[in-house]
Biopython code that builds the backbone (N, CA, C, O; Angstrom):
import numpy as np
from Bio.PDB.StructureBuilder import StructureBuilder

atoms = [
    (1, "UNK", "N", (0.836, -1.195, 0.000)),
    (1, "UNK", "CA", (0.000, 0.000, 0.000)),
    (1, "UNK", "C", (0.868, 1.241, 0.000)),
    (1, "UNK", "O", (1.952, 1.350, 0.573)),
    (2, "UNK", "N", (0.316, 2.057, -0.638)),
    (2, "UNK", "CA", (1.018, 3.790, -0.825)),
    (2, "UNK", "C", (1.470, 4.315, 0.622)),
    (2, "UNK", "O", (2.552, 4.699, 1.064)),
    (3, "UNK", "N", (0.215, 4.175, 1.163)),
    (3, "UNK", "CA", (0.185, 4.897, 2.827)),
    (3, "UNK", "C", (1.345, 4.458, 3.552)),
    (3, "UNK", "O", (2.063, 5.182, 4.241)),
    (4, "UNK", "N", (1.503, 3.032, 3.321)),
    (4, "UNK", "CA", (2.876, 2.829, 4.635)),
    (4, "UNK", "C", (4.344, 3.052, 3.886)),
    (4, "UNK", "O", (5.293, 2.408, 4.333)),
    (5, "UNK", "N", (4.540, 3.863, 2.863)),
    (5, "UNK", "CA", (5.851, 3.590, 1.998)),
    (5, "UNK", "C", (6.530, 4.568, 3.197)),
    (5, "UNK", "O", (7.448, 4.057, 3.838)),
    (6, "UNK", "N", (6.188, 5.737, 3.482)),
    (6, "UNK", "CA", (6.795, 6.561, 4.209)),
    (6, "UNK", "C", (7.843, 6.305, 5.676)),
    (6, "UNK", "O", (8.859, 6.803, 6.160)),
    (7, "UNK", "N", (6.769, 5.100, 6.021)),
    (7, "UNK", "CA", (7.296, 4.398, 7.570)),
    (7, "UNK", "C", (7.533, 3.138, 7.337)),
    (7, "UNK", "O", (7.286, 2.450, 8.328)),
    (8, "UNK", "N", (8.017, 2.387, 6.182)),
    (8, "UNK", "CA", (8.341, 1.118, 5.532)),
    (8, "UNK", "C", (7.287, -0.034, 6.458)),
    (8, "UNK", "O", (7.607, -0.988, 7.166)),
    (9, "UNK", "N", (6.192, 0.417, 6.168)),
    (9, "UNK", "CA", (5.066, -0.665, 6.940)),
    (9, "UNK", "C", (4.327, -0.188, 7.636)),
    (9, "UNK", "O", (3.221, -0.613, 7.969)),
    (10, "UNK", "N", (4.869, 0.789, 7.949)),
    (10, "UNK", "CA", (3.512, 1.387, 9.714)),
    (10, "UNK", "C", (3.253, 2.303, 9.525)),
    (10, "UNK", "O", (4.052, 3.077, 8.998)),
    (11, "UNK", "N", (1.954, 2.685, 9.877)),
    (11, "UNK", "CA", (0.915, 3.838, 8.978)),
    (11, "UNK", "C", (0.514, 4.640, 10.256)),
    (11, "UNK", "O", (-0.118, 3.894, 11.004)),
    (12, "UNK", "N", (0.650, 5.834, 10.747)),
    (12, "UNK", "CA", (0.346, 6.491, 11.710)),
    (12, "UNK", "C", (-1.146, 6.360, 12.020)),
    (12, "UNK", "O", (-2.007, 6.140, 11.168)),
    (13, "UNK", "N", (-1.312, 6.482, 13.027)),
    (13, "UNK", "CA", (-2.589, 6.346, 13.392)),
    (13, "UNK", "C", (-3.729, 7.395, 12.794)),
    (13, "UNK", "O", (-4.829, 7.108, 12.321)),
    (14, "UNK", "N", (-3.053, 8.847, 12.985)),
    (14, "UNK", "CA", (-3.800, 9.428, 12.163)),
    (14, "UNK", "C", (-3.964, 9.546, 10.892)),
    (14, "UNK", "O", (-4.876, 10.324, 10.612)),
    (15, "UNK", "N", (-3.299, 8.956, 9.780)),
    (15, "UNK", "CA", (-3.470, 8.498, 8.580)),
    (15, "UNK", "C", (-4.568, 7.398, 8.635)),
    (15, "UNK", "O", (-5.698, 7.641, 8.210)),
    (16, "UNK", "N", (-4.285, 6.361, 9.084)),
    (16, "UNK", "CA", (-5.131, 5.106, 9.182)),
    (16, "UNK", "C", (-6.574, 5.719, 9.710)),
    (16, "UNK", "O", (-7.567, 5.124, 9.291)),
    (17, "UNK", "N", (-6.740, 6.581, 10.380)),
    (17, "UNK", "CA", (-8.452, 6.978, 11.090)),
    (17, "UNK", "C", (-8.746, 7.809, 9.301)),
    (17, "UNK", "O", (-9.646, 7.410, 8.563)),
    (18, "UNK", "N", (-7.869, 8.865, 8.950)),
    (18, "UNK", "CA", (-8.521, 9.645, 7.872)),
    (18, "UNK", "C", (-9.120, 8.829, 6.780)),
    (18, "UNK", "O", (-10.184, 9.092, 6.221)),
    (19, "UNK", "N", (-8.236, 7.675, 6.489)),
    (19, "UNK", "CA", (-8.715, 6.445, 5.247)),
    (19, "UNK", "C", (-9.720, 6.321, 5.615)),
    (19, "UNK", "O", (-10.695, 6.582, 4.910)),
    (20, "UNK", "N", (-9.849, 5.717, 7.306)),
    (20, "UNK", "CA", (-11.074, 4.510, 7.641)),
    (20, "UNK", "C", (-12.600, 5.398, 7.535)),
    (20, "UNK", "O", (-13.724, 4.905, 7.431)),
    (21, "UNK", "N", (-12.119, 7.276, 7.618)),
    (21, "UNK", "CA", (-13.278, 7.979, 7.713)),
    (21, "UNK", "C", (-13.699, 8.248, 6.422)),
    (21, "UNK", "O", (-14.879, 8.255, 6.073)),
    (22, "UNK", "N", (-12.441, 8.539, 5.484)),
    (22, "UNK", "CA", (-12.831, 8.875, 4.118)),
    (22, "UNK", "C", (-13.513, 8.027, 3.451)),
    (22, "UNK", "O", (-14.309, 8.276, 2.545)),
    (23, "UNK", "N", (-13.109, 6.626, 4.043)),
    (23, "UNK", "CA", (-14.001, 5.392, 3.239)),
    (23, "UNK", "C", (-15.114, 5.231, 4.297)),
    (23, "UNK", "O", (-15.225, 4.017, 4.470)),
    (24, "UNK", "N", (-15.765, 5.720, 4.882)),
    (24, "UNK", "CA", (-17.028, 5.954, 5.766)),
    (24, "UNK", "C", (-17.235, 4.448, 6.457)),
    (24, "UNK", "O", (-18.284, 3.819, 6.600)),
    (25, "UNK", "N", (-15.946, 4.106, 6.816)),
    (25, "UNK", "CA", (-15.445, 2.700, 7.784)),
    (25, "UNK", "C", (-15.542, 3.178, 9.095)),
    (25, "UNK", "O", (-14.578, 3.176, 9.860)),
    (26, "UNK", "N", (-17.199, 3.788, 9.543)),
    (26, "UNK", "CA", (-17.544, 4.276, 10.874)),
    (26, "UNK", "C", (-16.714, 3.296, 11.910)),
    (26, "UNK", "O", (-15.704, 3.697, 12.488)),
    (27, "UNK", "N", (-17.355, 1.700, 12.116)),
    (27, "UNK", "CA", (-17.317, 0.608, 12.809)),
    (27, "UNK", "C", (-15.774, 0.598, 13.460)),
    (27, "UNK", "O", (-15.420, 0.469, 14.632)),
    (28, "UNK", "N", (-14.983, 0.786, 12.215)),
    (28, "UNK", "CA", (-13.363, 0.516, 12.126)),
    (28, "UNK", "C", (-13.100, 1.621, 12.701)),
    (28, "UNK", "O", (-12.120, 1.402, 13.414)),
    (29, "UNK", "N", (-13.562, 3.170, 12.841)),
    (29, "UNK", "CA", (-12.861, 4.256, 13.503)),
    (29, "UNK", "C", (-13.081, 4.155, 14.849)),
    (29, "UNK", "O", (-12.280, 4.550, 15.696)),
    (30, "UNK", "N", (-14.316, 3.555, 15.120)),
    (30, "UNK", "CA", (-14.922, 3.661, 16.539)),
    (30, "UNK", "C", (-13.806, 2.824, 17.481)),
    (30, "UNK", "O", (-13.486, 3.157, 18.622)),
    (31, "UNK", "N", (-13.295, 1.678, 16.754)),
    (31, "UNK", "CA", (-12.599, 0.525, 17.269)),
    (31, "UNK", "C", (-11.140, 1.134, 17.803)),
    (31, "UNK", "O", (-10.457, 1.098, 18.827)),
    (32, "UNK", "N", (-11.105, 1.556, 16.837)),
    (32, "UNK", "CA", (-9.480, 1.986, 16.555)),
    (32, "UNK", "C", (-9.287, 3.196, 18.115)),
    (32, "UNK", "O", (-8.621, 3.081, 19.143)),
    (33, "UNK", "N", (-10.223, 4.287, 17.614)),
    (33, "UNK", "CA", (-10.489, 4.933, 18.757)),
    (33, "UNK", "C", (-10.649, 4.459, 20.338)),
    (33, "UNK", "O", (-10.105, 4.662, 21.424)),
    (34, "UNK", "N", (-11.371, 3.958, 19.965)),
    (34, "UNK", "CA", (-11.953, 3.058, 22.009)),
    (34, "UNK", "C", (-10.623, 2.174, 21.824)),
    (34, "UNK", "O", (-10.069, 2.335, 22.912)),
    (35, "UNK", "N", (-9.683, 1.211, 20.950)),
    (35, "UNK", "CA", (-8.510, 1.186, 22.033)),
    (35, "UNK", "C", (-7.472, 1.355, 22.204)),
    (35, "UNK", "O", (-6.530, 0.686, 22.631)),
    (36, "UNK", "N", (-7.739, 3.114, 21.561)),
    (36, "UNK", "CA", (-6.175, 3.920, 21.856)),
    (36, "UNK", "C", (-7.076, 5.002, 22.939)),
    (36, "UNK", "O", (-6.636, 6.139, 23.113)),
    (37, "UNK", "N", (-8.135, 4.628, 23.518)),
    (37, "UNK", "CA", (-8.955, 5.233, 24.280)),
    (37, "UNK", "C", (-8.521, 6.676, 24.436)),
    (37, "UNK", "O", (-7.741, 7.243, 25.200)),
    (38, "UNK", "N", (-9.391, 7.113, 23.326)),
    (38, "UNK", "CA", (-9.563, 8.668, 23.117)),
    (38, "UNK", "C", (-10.641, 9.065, 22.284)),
    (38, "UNK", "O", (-11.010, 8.732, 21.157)),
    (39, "UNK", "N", (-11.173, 10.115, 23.404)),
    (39, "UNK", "CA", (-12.251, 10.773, 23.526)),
    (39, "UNK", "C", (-12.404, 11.043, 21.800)),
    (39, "UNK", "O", (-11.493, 11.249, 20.999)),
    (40, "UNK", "N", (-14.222, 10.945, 21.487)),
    (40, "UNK", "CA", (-14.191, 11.306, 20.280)),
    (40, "UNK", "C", (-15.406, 11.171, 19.982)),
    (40, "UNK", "O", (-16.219, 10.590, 20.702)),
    (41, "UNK", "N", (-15.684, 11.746, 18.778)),
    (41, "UNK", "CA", (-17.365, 12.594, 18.336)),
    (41, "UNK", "C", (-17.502, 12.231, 16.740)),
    (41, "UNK", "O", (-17.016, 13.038, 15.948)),
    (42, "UNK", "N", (-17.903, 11.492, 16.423)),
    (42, "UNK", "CA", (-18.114, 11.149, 15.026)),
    (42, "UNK", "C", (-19.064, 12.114, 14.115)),
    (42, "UNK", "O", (-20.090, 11.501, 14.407)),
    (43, "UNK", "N", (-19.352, 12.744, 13.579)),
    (43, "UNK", "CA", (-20.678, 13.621, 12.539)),
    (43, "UNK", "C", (-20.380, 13.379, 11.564)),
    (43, "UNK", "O", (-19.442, 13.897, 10.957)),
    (44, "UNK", "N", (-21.330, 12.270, 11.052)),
    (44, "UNK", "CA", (-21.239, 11.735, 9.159)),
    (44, "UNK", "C", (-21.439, 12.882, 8.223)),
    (44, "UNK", "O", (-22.225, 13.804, 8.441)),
    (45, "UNK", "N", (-20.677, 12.768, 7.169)),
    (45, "UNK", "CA", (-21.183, 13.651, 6.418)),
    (45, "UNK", "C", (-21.939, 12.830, 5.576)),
    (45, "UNK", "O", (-21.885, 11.601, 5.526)),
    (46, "UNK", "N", (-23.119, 14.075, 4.475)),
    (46, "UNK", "CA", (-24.401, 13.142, 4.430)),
    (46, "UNK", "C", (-24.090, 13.218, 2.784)),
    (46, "UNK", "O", (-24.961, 12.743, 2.054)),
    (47, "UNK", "N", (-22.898, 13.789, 2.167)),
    (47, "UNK", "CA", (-22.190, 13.573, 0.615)),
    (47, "UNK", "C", (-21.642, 12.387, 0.663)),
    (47, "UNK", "O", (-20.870, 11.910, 1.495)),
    (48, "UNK", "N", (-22.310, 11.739, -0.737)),
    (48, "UNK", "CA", (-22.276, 10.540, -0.840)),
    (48, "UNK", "C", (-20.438, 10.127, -1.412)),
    (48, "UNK", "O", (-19.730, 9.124, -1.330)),
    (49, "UNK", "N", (-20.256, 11.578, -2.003)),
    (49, "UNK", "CA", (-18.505, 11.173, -2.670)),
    (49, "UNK", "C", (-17.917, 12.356, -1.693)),
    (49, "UNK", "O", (-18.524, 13.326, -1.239)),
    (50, "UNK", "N", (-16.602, 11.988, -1.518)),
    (50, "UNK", "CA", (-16.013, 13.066, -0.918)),
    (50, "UNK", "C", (-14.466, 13.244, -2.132)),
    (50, "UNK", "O", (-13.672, 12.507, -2.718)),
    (51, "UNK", "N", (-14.821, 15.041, -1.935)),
    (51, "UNK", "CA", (-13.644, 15.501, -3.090)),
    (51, "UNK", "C", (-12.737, 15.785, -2.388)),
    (51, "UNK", "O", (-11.589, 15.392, -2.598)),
    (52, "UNK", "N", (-13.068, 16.498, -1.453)),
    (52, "UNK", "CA", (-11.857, 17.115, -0.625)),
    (52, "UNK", "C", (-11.895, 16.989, 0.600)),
    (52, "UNK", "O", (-12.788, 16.190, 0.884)),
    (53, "UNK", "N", (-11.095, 17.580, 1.972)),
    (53, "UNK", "CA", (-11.142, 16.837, 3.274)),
    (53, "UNK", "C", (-9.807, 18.144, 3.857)),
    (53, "UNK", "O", (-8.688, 18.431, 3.432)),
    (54, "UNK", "N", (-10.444, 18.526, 4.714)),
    (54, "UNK", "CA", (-9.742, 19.155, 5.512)),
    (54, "UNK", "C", (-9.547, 18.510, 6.906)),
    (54, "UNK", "O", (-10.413, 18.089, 7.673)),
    (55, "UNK", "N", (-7.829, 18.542, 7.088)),
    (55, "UNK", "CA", (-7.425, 17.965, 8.404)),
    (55, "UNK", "C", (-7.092, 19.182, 8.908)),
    (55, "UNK", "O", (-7.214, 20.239, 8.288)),
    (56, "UNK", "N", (-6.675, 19.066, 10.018)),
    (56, "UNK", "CA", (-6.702, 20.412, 11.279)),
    (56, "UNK", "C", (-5.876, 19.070, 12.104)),
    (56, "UNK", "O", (-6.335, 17.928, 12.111)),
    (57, "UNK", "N", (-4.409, 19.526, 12.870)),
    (57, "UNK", "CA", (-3.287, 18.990, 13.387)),
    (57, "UNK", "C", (-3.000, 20.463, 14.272)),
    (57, "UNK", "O", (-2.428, 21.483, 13.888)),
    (58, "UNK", "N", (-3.638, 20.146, 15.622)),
    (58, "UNK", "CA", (-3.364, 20.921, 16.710)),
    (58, "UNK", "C", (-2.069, 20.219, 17.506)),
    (58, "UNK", "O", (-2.141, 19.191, 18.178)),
    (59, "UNK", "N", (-0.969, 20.955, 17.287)),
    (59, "UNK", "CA", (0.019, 20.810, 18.237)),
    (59, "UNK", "C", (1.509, 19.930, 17.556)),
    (59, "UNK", "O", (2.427, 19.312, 18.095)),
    (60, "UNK", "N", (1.001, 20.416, 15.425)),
    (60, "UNK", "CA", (1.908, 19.778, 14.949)),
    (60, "UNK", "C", (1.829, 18.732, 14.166)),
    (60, "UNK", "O", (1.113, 17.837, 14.614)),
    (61, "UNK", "N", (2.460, 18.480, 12.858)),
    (61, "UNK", "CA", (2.691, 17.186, 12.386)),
    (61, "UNK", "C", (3.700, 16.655, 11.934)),
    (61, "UNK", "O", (4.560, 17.484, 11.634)),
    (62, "UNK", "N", (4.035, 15.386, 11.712)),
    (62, "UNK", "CA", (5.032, 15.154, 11.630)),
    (62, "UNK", "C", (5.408, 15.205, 9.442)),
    (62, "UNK", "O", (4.553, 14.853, 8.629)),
    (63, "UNK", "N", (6.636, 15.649, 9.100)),
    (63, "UNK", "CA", (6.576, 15.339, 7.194)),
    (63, "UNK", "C", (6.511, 13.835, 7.105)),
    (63, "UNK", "O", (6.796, 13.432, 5.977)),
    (64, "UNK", "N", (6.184, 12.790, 8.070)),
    (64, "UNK", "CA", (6.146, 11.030, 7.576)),
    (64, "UNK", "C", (4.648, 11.166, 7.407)),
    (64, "UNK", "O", (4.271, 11.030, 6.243)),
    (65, "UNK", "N", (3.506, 11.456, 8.503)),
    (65, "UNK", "CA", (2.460, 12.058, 8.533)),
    (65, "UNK", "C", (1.687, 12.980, 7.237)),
    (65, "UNK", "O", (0.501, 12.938, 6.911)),
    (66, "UNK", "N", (2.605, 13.663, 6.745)),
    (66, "UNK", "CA", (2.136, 14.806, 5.198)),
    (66, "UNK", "C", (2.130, 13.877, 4.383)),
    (66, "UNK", "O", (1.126, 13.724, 3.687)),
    (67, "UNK", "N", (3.366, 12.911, 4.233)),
    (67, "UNK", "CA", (3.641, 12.154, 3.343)),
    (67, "UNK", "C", (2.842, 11.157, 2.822)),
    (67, "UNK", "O", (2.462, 10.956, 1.668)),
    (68, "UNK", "N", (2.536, 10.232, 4.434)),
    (68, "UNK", "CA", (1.161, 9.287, 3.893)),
    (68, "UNK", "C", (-0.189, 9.933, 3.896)),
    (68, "UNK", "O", (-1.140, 9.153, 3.857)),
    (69, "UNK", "N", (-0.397, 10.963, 3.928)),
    (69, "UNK", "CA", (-1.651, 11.753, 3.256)),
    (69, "UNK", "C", (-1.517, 11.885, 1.830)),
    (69, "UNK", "O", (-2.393, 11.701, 0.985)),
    (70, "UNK", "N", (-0.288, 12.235, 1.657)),
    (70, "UNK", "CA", (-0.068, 12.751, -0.094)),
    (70, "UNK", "C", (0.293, 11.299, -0.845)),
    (70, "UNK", "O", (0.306, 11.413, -2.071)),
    (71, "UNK", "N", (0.560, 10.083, -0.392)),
    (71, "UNK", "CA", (0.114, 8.958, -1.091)),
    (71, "UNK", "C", (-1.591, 8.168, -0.659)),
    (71, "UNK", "O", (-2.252, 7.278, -1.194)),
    (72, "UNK", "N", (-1.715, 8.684, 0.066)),
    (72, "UNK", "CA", (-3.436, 8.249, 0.159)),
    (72, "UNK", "C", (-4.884, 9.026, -0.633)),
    (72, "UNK", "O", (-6.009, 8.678, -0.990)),
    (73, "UNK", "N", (-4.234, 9.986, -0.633)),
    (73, "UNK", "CA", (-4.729, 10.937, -1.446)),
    (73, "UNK", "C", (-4.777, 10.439, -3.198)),
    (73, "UNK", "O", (-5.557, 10.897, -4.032)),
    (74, "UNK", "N", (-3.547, 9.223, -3.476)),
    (74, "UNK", "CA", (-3.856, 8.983, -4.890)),
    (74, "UNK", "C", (-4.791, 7.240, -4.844)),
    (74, "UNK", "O", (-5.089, 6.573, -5.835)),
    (75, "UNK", "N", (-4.993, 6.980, -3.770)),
    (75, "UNK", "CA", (-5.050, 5.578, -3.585)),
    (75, "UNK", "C", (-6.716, 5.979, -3.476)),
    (75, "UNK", "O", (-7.526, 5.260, -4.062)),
    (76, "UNK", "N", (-7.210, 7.263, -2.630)),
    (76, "UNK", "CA", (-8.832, 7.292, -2.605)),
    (76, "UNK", "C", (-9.294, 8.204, -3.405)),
    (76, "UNK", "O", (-10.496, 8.385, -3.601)),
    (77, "UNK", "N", (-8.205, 8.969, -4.028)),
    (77, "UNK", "CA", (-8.510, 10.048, -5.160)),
    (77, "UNK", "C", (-9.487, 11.322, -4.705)),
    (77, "UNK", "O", (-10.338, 11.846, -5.422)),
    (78, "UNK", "N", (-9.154, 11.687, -3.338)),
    (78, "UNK", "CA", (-9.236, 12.563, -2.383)),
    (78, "UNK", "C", (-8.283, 13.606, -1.915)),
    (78, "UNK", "O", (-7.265, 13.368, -1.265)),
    (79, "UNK", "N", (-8.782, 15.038, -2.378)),
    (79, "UNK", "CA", (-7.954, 15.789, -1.923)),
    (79, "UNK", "C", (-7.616, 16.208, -0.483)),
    (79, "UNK", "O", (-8.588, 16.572, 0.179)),
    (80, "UNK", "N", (-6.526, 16.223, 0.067)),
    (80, "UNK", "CA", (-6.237, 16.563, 1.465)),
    (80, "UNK", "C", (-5.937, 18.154, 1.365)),
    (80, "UNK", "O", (-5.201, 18.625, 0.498)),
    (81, "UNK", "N", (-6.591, 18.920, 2.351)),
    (81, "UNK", "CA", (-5.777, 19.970, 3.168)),
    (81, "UNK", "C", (-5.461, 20.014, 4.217)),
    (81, "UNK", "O", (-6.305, 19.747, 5.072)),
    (82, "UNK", "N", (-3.919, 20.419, 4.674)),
    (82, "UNK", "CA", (-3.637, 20.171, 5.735)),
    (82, "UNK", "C", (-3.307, 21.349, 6.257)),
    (82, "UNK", "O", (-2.534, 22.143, 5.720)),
    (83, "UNK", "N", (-3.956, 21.538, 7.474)),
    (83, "UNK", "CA", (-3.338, 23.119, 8.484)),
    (83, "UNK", "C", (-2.722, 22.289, 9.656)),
    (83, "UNK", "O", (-3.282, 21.295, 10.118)),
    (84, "UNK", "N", (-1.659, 22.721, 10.050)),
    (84, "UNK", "CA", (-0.904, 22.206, 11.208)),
    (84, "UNK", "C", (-0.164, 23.607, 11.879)),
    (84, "UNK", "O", (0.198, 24.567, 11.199)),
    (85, "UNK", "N", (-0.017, 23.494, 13.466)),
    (85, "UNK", "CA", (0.447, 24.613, 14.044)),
    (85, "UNK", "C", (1.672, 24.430, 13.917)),
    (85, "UNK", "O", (2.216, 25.534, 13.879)),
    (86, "UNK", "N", (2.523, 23.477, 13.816)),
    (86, "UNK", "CA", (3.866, 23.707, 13.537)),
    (86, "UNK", "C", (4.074, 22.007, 12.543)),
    (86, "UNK", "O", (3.300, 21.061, 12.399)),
    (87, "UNK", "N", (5.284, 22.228, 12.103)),
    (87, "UNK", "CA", (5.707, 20.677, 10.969)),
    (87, "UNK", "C", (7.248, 20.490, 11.597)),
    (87, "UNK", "O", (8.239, 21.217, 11.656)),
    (88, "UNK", "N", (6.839, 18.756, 12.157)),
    (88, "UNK", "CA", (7.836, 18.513, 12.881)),
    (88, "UNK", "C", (8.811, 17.413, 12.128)),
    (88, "UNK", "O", (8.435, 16.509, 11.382)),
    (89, "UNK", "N", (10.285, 17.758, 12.560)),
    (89, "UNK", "CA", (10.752, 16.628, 11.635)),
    (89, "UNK", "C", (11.641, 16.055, 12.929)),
    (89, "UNK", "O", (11.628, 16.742, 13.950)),
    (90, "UNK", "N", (12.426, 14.795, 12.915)),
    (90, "UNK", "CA", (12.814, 14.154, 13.780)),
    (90, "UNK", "C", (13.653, 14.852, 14.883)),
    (90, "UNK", "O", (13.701, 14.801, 16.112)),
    (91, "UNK", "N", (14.345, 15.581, 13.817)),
    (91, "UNK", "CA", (15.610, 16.714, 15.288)),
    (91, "UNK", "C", (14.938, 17.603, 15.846)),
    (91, "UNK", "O", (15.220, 17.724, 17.038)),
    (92, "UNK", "N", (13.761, 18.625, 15.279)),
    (92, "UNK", "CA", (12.842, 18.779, 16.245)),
    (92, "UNK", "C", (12.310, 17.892, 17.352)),
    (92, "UNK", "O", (12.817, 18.346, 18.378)),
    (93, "UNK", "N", (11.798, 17.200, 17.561)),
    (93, "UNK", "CA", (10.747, 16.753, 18.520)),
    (93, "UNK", "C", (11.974, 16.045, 19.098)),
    (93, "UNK", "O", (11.705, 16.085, 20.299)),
    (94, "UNK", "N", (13.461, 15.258, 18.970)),
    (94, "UNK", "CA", (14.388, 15.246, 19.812)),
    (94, "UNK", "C", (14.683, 16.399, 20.598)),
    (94, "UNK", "O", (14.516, 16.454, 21.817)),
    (95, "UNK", "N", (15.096, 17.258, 19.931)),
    (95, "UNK", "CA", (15.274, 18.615, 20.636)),
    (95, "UNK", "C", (14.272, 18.816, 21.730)),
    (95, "UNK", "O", (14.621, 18.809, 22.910)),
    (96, "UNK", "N", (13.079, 18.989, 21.368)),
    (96, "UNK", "CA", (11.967, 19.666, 22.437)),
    (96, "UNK", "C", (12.149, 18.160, 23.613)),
    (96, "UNK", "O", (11.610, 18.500, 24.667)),
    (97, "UNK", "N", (12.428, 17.429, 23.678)),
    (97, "UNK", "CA", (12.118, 16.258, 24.421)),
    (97, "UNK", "C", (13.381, 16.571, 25.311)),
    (97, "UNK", "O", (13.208, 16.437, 26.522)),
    (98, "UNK", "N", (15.006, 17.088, 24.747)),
    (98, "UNK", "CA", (15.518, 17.348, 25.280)),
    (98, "UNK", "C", (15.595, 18.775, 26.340)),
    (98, "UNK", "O", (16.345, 19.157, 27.238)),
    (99, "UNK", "N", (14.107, 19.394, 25.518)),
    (99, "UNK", "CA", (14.646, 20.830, 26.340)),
    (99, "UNK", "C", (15.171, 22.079, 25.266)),
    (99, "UNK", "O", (14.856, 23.269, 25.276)),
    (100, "UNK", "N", (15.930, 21.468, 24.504)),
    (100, "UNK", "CA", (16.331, 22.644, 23.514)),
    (100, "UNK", "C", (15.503, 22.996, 21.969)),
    (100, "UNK", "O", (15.354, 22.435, 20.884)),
    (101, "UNK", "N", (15.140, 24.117, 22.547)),
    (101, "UNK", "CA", (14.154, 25.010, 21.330)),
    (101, "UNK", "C", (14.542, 26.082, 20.593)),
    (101, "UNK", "O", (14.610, 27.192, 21.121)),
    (102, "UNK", "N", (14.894, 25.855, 19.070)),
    (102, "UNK", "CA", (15.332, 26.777, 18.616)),
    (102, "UNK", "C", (14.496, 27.440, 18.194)),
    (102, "UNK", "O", (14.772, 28.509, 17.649)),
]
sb = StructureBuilder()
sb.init_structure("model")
sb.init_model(0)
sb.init_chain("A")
sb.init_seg("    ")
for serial, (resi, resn, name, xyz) in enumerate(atoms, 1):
    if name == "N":
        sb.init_residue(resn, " ", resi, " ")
    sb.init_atom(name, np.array(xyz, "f"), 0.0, 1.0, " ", f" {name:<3s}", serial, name[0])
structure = sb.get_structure()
């Protein structure tokens, strides 16, 4: 699959919920959700095709994260937008873990 090329197999969780929602795989989000047990509010949308899809990434994302959006995006033929408060790459989020913020 496209989605895991980024992490040679493992598909972030929030990639894997956007598929399971874009493909209106309610059952499979609910699951996934209850057992990484976190709080959450489902509202179907009532369009039968979806063209486009706005994500919203409070507190950051990672470019492995952009990446398997921008190969899932050719696999459901769904456009992604992505707003994120900051784009994290590995020496970031080492850094902040250590304390040092440039």
């Amino acid at each position: 699959k496209n989605i895991e090329k980024p992490y040679e197999g493992y598909t972030p969780l929030t990639s894997k919920l956007i598929e399971k929602i874009t493909k209106k795989q309610w059952n499979e989000c609910q699951d996934i959700l209850n057992e990484a047990k976190i709080p959450y509010k489902i509202a179907s949308n009532r369009s039968t095709e979806l063209k486009r899809v706005l994500i919203v990434y409070i507190g950051g994302s990672t470019y492995g994260e952009i990446a398997t959006l921008r190969n899932l995006k050719y696999d459901l033929r769904v456009d992604f937008d992505v707003l994120t408060t900051e784009l994290l790459s590995c020496k970031s989020v080492i850094n902040q873990l250590a304390g040092i913020y440039e």
